[in-house]
C-alpha positions as CSV (number, residue, x, y, z in Angstrom):
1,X,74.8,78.5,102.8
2,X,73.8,79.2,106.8
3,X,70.1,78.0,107.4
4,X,68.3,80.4,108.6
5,X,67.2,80.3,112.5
6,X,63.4,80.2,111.8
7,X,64.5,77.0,109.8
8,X,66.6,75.5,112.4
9,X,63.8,75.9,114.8
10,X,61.0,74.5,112.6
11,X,63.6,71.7,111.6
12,X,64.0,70.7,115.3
13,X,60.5,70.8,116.3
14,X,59.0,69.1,113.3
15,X,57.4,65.6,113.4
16,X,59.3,63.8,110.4
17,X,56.1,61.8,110.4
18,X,54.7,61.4,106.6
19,X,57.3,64.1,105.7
20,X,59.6,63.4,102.5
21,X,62.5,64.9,103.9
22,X,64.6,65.0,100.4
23,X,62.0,67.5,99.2
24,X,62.1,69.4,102.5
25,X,65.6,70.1,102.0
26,X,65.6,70.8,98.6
27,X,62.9,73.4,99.2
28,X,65.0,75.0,102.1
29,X,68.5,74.5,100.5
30,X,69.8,71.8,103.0
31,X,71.6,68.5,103.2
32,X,69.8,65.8,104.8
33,X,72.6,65.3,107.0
34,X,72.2,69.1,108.2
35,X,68.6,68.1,108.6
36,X,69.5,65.4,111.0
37,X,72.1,67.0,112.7
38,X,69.9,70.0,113.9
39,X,67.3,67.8,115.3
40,X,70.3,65.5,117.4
41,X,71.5,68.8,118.4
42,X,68.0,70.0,119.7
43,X,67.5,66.6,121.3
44,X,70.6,67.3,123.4
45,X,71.1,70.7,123.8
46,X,67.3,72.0,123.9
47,X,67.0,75.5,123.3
48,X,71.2,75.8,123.7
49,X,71.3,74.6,120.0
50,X,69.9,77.5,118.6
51,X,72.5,80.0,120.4
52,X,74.9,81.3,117.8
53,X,78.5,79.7,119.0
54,X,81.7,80.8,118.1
55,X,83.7,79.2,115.5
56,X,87.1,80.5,116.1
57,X,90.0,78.4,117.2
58,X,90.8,78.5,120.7
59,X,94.7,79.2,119.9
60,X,96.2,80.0,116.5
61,X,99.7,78.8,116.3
62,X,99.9,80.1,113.0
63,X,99.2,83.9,114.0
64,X,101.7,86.6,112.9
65,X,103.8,87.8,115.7
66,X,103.3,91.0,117.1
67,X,106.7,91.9,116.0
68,X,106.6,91.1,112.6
69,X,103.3,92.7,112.0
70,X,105.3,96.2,113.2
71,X,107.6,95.3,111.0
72,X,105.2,95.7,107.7
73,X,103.6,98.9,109.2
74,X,106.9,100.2,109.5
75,X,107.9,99.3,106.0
76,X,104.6,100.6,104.9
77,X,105.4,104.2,106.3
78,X,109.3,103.9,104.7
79,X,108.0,103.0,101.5
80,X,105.5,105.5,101.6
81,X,107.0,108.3,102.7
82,X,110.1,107.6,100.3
83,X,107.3,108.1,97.3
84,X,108.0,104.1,96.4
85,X,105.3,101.3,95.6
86,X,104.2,100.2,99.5
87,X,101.6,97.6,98.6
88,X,101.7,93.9,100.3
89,X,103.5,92.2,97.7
90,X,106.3,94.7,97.8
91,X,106.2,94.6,101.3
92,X,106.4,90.9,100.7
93,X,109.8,91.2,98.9
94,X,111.8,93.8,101.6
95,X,110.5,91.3,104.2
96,X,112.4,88.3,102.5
97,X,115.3,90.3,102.0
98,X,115.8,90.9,105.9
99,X,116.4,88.2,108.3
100,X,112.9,87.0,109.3
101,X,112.8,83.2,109.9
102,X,109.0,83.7,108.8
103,X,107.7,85.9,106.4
104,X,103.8,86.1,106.1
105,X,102.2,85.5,102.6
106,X,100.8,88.3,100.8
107,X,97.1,88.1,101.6
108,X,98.3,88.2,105.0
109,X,100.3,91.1,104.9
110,X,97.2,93.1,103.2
111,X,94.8,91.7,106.0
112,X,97.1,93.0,108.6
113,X,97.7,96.7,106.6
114,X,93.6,96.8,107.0
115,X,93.3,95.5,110.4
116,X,96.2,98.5,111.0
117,X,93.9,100.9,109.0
118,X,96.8,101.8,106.1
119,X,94.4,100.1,103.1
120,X,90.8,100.4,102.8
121,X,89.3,97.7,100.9
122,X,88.3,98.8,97.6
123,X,86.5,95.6,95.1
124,X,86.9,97.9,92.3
125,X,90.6,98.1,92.5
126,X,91.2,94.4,92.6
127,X,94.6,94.4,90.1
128,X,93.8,92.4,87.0
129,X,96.3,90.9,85.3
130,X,96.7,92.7,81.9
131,X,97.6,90.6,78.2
132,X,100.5,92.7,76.3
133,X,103.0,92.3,74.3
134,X,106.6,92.4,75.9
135,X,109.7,92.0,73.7
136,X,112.0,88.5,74.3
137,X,115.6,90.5,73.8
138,X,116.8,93.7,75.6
139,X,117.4,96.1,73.4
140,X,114.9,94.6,70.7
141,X,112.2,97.4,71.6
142,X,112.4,101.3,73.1
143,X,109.4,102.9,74.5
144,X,110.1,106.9,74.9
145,X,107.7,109.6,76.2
146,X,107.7,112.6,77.6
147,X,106.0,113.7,80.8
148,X,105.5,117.3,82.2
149,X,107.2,118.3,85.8
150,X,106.3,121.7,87.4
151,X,109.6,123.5,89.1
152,X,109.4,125.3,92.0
153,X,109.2,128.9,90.4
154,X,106.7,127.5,88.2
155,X,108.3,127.0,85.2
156,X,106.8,123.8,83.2
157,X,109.6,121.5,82.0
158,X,109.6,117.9,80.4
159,X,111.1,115.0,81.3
160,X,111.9,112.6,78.6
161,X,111.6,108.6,79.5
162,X,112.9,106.0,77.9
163,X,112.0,102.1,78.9
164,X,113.9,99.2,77.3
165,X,110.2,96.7,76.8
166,X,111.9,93.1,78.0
167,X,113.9,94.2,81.0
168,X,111.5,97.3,81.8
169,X,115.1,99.2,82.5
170,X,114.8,103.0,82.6
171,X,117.8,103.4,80.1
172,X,116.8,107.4,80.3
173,X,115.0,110.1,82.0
174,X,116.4,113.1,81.3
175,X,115.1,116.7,81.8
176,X,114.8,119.4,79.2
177,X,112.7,122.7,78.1
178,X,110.6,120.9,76.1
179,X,109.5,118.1,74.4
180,X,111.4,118.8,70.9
181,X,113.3,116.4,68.6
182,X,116.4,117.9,69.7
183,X,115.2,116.8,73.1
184,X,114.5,113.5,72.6
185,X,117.4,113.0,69.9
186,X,119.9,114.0,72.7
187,X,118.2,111.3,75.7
188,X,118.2,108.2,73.0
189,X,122.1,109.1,72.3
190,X,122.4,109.7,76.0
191,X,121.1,106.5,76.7
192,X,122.8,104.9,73.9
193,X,125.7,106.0,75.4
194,X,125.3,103.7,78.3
195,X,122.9,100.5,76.6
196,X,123.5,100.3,73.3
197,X,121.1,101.0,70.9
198,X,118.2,99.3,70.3
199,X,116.3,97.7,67.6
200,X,113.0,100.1,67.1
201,X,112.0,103.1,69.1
202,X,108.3,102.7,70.1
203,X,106.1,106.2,70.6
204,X,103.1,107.9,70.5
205,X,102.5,110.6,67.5
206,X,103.9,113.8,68.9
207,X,105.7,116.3,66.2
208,X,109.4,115.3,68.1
209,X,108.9,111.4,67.7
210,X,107.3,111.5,64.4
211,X,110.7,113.7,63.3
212,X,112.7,111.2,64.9
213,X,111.7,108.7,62.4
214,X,114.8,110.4,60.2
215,X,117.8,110.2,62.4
216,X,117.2,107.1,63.8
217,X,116.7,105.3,60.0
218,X,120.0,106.7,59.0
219,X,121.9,104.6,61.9
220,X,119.1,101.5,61.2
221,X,116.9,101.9,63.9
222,X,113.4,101.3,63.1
223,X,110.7,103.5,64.7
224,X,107.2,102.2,65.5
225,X,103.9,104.7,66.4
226,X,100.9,103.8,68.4
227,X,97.5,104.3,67.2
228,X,96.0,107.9,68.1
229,X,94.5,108.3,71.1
230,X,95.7,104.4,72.0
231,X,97.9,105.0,75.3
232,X,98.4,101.3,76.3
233,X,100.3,100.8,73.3
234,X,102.8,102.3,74.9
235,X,101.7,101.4,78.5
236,X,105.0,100.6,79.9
237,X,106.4,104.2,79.8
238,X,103.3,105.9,80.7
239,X,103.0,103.2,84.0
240,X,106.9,104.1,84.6
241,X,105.5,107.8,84.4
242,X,103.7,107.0,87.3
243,X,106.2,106.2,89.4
244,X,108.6,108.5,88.6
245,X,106.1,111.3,89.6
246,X,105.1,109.7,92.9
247,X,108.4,109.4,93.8
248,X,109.6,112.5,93.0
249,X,106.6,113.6,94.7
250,X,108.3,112.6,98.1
251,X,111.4,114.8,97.1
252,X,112.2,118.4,98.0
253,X,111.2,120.1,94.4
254,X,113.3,121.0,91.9
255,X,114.7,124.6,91.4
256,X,116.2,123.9,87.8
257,X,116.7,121.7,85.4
258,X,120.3,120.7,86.7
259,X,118.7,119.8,90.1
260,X,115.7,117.7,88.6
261,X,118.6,115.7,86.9
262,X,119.8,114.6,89.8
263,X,116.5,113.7,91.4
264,X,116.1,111.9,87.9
265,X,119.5,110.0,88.3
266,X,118.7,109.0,91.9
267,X,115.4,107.6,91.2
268,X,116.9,105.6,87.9
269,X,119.6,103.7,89.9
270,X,116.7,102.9,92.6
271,X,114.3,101.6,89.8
272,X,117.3,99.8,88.0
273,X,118.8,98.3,90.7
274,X,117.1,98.3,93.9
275,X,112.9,98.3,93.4
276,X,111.5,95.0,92.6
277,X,109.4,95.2,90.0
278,X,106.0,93.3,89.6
279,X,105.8,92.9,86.1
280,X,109.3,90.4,85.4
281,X,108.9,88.1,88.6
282,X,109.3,90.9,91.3
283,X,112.8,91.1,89.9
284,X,115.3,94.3,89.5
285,X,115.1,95.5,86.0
286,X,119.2,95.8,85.6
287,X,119.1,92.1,87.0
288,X,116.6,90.9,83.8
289,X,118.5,93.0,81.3
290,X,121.9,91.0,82.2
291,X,120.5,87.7,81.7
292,X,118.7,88.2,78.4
293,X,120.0,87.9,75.0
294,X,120.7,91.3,73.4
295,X,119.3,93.1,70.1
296,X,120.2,95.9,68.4
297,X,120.2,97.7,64.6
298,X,119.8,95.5,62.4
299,X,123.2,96.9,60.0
300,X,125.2,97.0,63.4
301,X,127.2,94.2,65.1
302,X,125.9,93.8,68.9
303,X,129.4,94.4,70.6
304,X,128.8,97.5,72.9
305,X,132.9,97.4,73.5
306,X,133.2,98.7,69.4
307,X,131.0,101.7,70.6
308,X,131.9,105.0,70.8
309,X,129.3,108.2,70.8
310,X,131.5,111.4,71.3
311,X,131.7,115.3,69.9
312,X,133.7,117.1,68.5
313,X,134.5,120.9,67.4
314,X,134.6,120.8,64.0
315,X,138.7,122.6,63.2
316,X,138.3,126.2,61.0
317,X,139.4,123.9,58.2
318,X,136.6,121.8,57.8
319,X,137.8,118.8,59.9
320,X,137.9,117.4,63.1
321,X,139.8,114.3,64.8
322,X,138.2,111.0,66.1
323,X,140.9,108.3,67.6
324,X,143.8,108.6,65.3
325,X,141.9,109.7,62.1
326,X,141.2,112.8,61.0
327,X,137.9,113.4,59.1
328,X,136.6,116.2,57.0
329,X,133.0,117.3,57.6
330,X,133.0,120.6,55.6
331,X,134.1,124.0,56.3
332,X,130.2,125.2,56.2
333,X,130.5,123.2,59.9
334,X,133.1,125.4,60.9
335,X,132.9,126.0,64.7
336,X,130.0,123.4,65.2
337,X,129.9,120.8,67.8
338,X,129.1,118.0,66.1
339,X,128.0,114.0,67.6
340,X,130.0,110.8,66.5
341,X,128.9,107.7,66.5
342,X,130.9,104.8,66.0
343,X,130.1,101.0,65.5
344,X,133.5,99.3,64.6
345,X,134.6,100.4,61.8
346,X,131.5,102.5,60.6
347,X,131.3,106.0,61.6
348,X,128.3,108.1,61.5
349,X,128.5,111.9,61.6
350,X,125.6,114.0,62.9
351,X,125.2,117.8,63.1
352,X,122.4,117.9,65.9
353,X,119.9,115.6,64.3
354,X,121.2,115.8,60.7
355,X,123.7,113.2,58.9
356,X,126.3,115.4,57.7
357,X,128.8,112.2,56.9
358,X,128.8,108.4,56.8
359,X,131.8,106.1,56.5
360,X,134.2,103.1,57.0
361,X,137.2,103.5,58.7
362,X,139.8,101.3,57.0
363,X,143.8,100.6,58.6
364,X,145.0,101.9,55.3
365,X,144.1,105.3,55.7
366,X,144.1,108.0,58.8
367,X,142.7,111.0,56.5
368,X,139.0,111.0,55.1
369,X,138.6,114.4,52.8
370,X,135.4,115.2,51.3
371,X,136.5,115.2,47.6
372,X,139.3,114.0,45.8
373,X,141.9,115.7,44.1
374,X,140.0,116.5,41.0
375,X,136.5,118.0,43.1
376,X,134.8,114.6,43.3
377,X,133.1,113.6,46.5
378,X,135.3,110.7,47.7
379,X,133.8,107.5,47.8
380,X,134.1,106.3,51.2
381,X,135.1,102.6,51.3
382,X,132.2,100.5,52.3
C-alpha cells in the first residue's frame, strides 16, 4: 500500500531518537526498509523526494504494434457487424488464424478494445465459469427448444433448435408455424437424417416435448424433462438461442418461412464449422463431434451407413415400396405420406407421429402383408 505524503514527510523529518521504529511502522503500515529508504531519499534529494515521479518505462519493447492493434478494431467491427461473438478471446482466435508473427494475449486485446472505446469496463459482467453437466459421447444427449422469430409482415413463427450436449453441434434449427409435436417430430427426423439419432432427447415441459415422449420411446430414444421453471437445465440450447438471434439480428429479415430457412442453414454451417466456440477449447463444434466416440438408441446398432429415413405414398392397395420390399401398411393409409425409418434390418413405420408398423426385414422374403392367409396379423420375424 502507497504511504501517504503527510507520512513521507513526517517520516523524513523525524528524529529516530528514542523512537521504536517497528511500532512506528506497524502503526502506519510500513516496512522498515520503506522507513529508511524515505529518510536516504530526503537526505539526498531534499524536498525533490516528495515530488510524485513517474514509474513508467522509458521504452516498451513489448508494446503492440500500431498495426496489429487496427487489426483487432477491425475484427471487432467484422464480427460485430456480421451479428457474431466479437469479444477478446474470439478476437484472439481469428488473429491466430492469420499470419501475424505475434498475436497479443487476451487481456491485451480487451485493454486495447477499451483504450479504442469498443468495451466499457463493466465488474459485474466479469464471465464466471459455470459447473454443468456435459455428456462424454456425441449423440448420448439432445437438447431441443423452441425459440420465437418475428417476420417482416409480422407474423410470429418458431424456430425449433436442436444441440447435440458433448460436441455443442447445432444438428437442427428449423423454422415452422408453431411449436407443435408435429413441429418438433419433423426437426429430430430431419436432424436424424443427417446425425444419427441420439441416446435421450433433453427438454423443458412444453405440451410438444412432453408428447414427444411417445414417438421417440417406440424407436428407443429416451426423453429427459427439466424441472419447471429451471432453464439452465437445458442451458446449452437456450445460450445457442442467443446466438442465433444476434446473428440473425445482423441479417436482412425474413419474408417467410422458406427464407428464414436459409438464414437458419447459413448460420448452422457457420456455428458448425467455422465459429470457435468457448465452451470445448475454442474449438468448431463439427471438429469435437468427429473425434468423439458416438452414442445412440439403445435397441439400435451405431452404424449411420445402415440408416435410412425416407417417405413414402402409401399405393390404393394398402402398400407401399421401400428398397426392394414391398410392405403393407393398411388400406385405412391409403393416399398418406407416410415416414420410414430404417436401422439395418429393422424398419419402423410412422404415420406423422404415430407407429402404424414395426418389423424385420429378412433375405427370405420381399413381401410383408398385414395378416396371413387365414386373417391373422402376421407375425413379423424378430
Amino acid at each position: 500500500m502507497a504511504v501517504p505524503m503527510s507520512v513521507r514527510r513526517l517520516v523524513a523529518t523525524m528524529s529516530v531518537e528514542g523512537v521504536n521504529v517497528r511500532e512506528f511502522c506497524a502503526q502506519h503500515e510500513m516496512s522498515p526498509d520503506t522507513f529508511y529508504r524515505i529518510r536516504r531519499q530526503y537526505q539526498c534529494e531534499g524536498d525533490a523526494a516528495f515530488e510524485l515521479k513517474s514509474r513508467a518505462a522509458k521504452t516498451i519493447p513489448s508494446k503492440t504494434p500500431l498495426a496489429v492493434e487496427d487489426r483487432i478494431v477491425e475484427l471487432r467491427k467484422e464480427l460485430t457487424d456480421a451479428g457474431l461473438d466479437a469479444g477478446p478471446i474470439t478476437i484472439e482466435w481469428h488473429l491466430k488464424q492469420g499470419t501475424a508473427a505475434r498475436v497479443p494475449s487476451v487481456s491485451t486485446i480487451y485493454r486495447i478494445l477499451v483504450v479504442r472505446g469498443f468495451i466499457e469496463p463493466d465488474p459485474a459482467k466479469t464471465p464466471v465459469k459455470p459447473r454443468s453437466f456435459q455428456a462424454e459421447r456425441a449423440n448420448e444427449l439432445w437438447q431441443i427448444d423452441g425459440t420465437e422469430h418475428t417476420l417482416v409482415g409480422g407474423e410470429t413463427v418458431k424456430i425449433m433448435n436442436v444441440i447435440d450436449d458433448a460436441s455443442r453441434v447445432c444438428v437442427v434449427a428449423q423454422a415452422h408455424p408453431g411449436e407443435t409435436l408435429e413441429a418438433a417430430w419433423a426437426s429430430i427426423l430431419t436432424a436424424a437424417s443427417s446425425w444419427g439419432f441420439p441416446e435421450r432427447v433433453l427438454s423443458d415441459n412444453a405440451k410438444a416435448f412432453k408428447a414427444l415422449e411417445t414417438p421417440l420411446a417406440n424407436i428407443g430414444v429416451h426423453t429427459t424433462k427439466s424441472r419447471p421453471y429451471h432453464p439452465q437445465t437445458c442451458g446449452k440450447v437456450e445460450r445457442f438461442h442467443q446466438t442465433q438471434a444476434q446473428w440473425l439480428a445482423a441479417r436482412n429479415p425474413a419474408a417467410n418461412l422458406a427464407e428464414l430457412q436459409q438464414h437458419l442453414d447459413d448460420f448452422a454451417t457457420i456455428y458448425n464449422e467455422q465459429r470457435p466456440h468457448r465452451s470445448i477449447g475454442r474449438r468448431t463444434p463439427i471438429s469435437r463431434w468427429t473425434q468423439l466416440p458416438k452414442s445412440g438408441p439403445t435397441n439400435r446398432p451405431l452404424d449411420l451407413t445402415g440408416q435410412h429415413i425416407v417417405t413414402r405414398t402409401v399405393a390404393a392397395n394398402g402398400w407401399f415400396r421401400f428398397n426392394q420390399n414391398l410392405i403393407a401398411a393398411g388400406k385405412h393409409l391409403t393416399g398418406e405420406t407416410i415416414t420410414v425409418i430404417a436401422s439395418g434390418p429393422h424398419v419402423h413405420v410412422f404415420h406423422n407421429t404415430e407407429l402404424a408398423r414395426q418389423l424385420t426385414l429378412t433375405s427370405q422374403r420381399r413381401s410383408y402383408p398385414l395378416h396371413n392367409q387365414r386373417g391373422r396379423p402376421t407375425q413379423d420375424p424378430k
